[in-house]
Each structure stands twice: as C-alpha cells, then as structure tokens.
OpenMM code with the backbone's topology and positions (N, CA, C; nanometers):
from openmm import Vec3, app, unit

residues = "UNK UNK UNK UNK UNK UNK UNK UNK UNK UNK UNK UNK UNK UNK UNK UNK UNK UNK UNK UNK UNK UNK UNK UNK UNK UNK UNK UNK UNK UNK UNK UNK UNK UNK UNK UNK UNK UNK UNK UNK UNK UNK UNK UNK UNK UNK UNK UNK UNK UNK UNK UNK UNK UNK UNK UNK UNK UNK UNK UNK UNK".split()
positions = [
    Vec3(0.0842, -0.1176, 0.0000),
    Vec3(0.0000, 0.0000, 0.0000),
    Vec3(0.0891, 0.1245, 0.0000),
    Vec3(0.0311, 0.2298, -0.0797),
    Vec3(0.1460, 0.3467, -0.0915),
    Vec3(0.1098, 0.4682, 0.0025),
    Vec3(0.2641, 0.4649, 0.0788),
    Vec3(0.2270, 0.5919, 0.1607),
    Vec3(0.1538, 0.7255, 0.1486),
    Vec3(0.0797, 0.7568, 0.2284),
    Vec3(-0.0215, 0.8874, 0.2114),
    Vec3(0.0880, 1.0268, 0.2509),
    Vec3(0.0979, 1.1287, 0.1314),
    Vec3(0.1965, 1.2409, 0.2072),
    Vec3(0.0967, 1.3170, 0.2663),
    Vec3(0.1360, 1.3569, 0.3707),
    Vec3(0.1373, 1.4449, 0.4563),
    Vec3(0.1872, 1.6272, 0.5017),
    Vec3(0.1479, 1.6942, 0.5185),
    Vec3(0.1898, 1.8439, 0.5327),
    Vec3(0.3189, 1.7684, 0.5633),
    Vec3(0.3593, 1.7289, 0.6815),
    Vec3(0.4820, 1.7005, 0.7662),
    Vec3(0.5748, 1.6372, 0.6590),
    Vec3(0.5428, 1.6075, 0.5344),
    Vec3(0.6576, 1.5713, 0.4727),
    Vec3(0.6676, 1.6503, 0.3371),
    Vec3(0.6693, 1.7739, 0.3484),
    Vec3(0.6435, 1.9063, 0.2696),
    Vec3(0.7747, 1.9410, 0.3303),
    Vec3(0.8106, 2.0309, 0.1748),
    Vec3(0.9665, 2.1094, 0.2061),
    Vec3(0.9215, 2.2333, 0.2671),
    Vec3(0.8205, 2.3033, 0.2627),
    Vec3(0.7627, 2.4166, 0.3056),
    Vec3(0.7295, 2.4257, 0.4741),
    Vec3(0.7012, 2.2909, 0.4701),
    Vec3(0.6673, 2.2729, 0.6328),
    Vec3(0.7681, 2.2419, 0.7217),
    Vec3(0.8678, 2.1902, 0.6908),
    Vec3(0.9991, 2.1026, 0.7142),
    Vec3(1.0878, 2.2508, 0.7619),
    Vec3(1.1066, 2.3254, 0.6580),
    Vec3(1.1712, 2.4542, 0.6692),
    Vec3(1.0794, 2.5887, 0.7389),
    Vec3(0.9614, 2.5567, 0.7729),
    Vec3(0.8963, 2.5956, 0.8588),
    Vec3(0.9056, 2.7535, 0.7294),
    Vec3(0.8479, 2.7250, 0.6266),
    Vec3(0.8501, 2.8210, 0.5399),
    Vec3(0.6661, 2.8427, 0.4781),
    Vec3(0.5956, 2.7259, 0.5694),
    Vec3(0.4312, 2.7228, 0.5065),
    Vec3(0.3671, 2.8224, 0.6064),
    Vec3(0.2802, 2.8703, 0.5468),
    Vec3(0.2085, 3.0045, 0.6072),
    Vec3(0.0447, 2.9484, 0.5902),
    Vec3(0.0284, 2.8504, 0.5892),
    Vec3(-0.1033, 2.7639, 0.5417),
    Vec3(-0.1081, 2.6471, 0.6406),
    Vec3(-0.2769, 2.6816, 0.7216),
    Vec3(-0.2688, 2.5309, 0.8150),
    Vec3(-0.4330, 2.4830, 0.7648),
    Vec3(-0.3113, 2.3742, 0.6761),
    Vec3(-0.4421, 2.2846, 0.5753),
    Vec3(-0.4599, 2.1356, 0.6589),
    Vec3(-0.5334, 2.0903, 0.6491),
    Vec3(-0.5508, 1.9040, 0.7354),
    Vec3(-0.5038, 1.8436, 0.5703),
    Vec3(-0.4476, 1.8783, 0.4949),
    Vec3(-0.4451, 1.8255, 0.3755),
    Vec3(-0.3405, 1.8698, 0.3015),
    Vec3(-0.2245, 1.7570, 0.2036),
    Vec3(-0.1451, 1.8915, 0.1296),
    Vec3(-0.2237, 1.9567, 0.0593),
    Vec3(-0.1330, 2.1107, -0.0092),
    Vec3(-0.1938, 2.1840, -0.0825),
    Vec3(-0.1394, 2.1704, -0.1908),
    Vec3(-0.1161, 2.2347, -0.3215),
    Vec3(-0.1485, 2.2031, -0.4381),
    Vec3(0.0167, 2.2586, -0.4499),
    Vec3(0.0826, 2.3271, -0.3338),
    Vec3(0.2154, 2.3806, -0.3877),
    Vec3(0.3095, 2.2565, -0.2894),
    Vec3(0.2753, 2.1754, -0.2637),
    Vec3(0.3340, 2.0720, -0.2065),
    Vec3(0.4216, 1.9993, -0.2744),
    Vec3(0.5798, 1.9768, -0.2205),
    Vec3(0.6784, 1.9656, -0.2354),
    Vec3(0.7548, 1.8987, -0.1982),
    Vec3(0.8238, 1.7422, -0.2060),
    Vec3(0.8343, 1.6407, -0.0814),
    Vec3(0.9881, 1.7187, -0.0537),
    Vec3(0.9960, 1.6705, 0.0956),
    Vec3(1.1005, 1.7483, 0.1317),
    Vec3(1.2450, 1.6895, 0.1045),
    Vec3(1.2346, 1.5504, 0.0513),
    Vec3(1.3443, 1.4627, 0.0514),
    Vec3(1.3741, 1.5588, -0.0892),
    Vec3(1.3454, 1.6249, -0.1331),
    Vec3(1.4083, 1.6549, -0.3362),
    Vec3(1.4032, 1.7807, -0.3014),
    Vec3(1.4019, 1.8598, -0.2200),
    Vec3(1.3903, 1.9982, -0.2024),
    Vec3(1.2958, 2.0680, -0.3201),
    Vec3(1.4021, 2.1673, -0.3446),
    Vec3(1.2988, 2.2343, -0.4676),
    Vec3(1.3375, 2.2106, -0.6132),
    Vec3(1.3491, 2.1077, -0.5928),
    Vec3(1.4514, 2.0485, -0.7561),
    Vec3(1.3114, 1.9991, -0.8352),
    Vec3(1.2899, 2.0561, -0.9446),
    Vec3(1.1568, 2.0416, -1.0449),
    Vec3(1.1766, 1.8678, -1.0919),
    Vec3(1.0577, 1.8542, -1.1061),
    Vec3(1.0154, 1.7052, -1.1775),
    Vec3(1.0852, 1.6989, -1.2445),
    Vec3(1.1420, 1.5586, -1.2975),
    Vec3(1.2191, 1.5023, -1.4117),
    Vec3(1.0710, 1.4891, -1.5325),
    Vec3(1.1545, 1.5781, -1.6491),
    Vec3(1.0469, 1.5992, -1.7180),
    Vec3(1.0973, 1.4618, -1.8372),
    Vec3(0.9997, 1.3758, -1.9165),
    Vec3(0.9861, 1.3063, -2.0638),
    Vec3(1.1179, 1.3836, -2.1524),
    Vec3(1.1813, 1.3285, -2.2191),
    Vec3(1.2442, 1.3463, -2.3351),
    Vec3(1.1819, 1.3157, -2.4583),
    Vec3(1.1499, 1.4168, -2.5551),
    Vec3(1.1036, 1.3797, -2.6914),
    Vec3(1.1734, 1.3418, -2.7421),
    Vec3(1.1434, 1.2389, -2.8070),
    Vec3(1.2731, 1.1559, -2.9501),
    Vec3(1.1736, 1.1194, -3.1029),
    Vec3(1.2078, 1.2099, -3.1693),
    Vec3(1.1187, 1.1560, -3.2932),
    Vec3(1.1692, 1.0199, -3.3572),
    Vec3(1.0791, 0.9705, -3.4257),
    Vec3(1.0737, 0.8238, -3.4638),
    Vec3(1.1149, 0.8089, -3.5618),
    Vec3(1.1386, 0.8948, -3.6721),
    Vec3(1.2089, 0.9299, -3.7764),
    Vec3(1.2765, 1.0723, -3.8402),
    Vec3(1.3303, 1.1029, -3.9005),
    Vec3(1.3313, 1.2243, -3.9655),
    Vec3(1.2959, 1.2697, -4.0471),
    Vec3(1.2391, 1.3532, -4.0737),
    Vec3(1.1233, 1.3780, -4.1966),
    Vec3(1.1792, 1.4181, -4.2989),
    Vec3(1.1412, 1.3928, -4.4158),
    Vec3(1.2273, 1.3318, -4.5666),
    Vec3(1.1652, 1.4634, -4.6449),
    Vec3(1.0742, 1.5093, -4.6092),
    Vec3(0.9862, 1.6292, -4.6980),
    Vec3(0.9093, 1.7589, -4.6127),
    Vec3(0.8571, 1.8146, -4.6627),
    Vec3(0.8055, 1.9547, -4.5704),
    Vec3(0.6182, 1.9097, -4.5842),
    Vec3(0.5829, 1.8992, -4.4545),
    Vec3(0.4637, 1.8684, -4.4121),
    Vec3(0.3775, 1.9660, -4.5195),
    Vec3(0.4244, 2.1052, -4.5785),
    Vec3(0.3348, 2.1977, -4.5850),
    Vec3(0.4016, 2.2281, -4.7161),
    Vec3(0.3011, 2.2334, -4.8215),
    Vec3(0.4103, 2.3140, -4.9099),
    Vec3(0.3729, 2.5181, -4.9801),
    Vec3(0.4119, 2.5592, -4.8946),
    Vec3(0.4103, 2.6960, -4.9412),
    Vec3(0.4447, 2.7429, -5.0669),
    Vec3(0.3847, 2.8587, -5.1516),
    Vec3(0.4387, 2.8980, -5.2385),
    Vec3(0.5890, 3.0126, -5.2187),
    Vec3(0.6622, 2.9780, -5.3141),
    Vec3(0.8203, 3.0400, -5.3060),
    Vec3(0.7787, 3.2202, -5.2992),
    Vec3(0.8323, 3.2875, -5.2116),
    Vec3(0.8091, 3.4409, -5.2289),
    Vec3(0.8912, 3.4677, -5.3864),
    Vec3(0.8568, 3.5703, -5.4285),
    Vec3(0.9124, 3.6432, -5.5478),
    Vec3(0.9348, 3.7727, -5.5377),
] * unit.nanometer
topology = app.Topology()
chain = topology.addChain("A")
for resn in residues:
    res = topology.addResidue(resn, chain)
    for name in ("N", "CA", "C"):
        topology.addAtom(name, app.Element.getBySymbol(name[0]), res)
C-alpha cells in the first residue's frame, strides 16, 4: 500500500517556510526529501526524420 503524504513531509513545512494550516497537502506541495529540484520531465525523440516539408508553401518572389 502506498504511503499517504502528509503536510509534515512538505519542504515548506519542514523549513517551517508554510504560512497555510491545511488538514491536507496543498497544491504547492513539495516532498522534502528533493527539495525544490523540479520534476524530471519526458524526453522527446522523434521516430524518424522527416524526408519532406509537411506543408508546401508557395516560393516568395
């Protein structure tokens, strides 16, 4: 079963930096073990390289 977080395990609360007394986290909740280091975001990798132009415009003159 997966642990339920808690205010008490908020970087905000930890550093005694929350100004909010919720029975619940709030939506700026932050585990305190990663500080304020942002989500590891997806890497895009296209599946091929495209051989031609999706669009074909006319040439300016």
């Amino acid at each position: 079963m997966a642990k339920r977080i808690t205010c008490k395990d908020c970087y905000f609360h930890v550093n005694m930096l929350c100004a909010l007394k919720c029975q619940e986290p709030c939506p700026t909740f932050r585990p305190a073990a990663r500080g304020l280091a942002p989500e590891r975001q997806l890497t895009f990798v296209f599946r091929s390289e495209r051989t031609r132009t999706a669009y074909a415009f006319p040439q300016p003159q």
